[in-house]
C-alpha positions in Angstrom: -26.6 6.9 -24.9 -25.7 10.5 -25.4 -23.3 13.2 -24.4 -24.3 16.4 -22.7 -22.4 19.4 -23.9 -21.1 20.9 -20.5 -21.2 25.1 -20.0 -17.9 26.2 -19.5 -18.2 27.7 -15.5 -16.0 29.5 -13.0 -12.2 28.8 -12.6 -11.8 25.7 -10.7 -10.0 27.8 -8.3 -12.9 29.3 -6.7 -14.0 26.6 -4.9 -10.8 25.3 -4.3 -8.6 26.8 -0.6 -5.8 29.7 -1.5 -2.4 28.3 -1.4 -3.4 24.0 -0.9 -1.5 21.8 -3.3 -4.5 21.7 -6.0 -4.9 25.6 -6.1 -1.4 26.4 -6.6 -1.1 23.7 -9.7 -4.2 25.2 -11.0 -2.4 29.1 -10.5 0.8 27.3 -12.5 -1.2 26.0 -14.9 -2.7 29.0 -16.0 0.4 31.1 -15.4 3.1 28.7 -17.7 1.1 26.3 -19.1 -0.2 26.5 -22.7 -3.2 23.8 -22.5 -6.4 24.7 -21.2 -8.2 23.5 -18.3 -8.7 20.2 -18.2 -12.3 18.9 -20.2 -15.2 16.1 -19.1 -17.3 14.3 -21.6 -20.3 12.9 -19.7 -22.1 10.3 -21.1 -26.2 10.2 -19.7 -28.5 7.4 -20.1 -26.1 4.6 -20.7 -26.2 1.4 -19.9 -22.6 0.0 -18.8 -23.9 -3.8 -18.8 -24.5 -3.5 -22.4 -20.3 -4.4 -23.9 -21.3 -2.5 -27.4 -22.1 0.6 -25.3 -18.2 0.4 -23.6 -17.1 -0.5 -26.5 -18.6 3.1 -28.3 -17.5 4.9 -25.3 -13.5 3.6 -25.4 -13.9 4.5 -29.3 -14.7 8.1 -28.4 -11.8 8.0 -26.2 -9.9 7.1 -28.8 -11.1 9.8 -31.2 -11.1 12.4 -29.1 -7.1 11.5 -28.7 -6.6 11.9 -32.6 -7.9 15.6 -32.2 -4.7 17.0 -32.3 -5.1 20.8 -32.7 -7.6 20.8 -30.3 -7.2 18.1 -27.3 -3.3 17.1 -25.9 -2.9 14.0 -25.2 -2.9 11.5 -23.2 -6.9 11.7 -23.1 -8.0 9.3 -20.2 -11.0 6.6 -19.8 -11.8 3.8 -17.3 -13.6 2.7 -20.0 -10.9 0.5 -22.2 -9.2 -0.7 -18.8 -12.6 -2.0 -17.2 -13.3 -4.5 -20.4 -9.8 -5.6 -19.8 -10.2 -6.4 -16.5 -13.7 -8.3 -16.9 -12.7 -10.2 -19.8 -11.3 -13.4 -19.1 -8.2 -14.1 -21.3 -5.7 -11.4 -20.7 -3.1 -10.3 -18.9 -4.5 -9.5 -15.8 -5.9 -13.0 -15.2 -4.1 -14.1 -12.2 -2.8 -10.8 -10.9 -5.9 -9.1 -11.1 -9.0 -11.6 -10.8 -10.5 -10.7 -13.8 -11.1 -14.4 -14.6 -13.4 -14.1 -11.3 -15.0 -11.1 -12.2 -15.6 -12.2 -15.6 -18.3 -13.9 -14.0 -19.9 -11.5 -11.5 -22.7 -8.9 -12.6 -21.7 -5.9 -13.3 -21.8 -3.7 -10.0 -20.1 -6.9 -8.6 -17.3 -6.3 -10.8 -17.3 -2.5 -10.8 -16.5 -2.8 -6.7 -13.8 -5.3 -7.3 -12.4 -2.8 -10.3 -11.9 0.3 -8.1 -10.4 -1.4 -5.7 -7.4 -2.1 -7.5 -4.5 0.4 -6.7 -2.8 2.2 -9.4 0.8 0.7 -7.9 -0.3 -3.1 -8.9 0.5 -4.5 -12.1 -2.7 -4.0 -13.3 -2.3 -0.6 -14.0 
């Protein structure tokens, strides 16, 4: 596995449509706010099947949230919230179907993950 350093580009505004919704939060961002545009890290090459590769990439998360000076919090991943969801065991269990997906491959249980809505209990 390894991380790509991304180029800093244009203003997200470019491509976005003058005065929609997304433009003008971008505009206030940069106006009032005091954090920078959001950031990506991109993994390349990795193997999601493999559960010590998830587990390195939800540990980055992690880090990346103790970076205080430099990155606000909250600092968002799939990553921790998928192993929940496909290990058997937890809380999501019977609301979810995780014990199901437990035992379905992985793009099997990537479908079934995204289609959980972000009202339901699981998240």
């Amino acid at each position: 596995m390894s991380c790509d350093k991304l180029i800093l580009g244009l203003n997200q505004n470019v491509s976005l449509v003058e005065n929609s919704d997304t433009y003008d939060y971008f505009e206030t961002l940069y106006l009032y706010g005091e954090a920078g545009p959001p950031a990506y890290v991109v993994f390349k090459d990795v193997d999601y099947t493999n559960d010590d590769n998830l587990r390195q990439m939800n540990l980055i998360a992690s880090e990346l949230a103790t970076l205080n000076d430099t990155v606000l919090a909250p600092v968002y991943s799939w990553v921790g919230v998928f192993q929940n969801y496909i290990h058997a065991g937890n809380v999501w269990d019977n609301a979810c179907g995780s014990t199901q997906a437990s035992t379905l491959g992985f793009d099997q249980q990537m479908a079934q993950f995204v289609q959980i809505k972000i009202e339901s209990p699981c998240c």
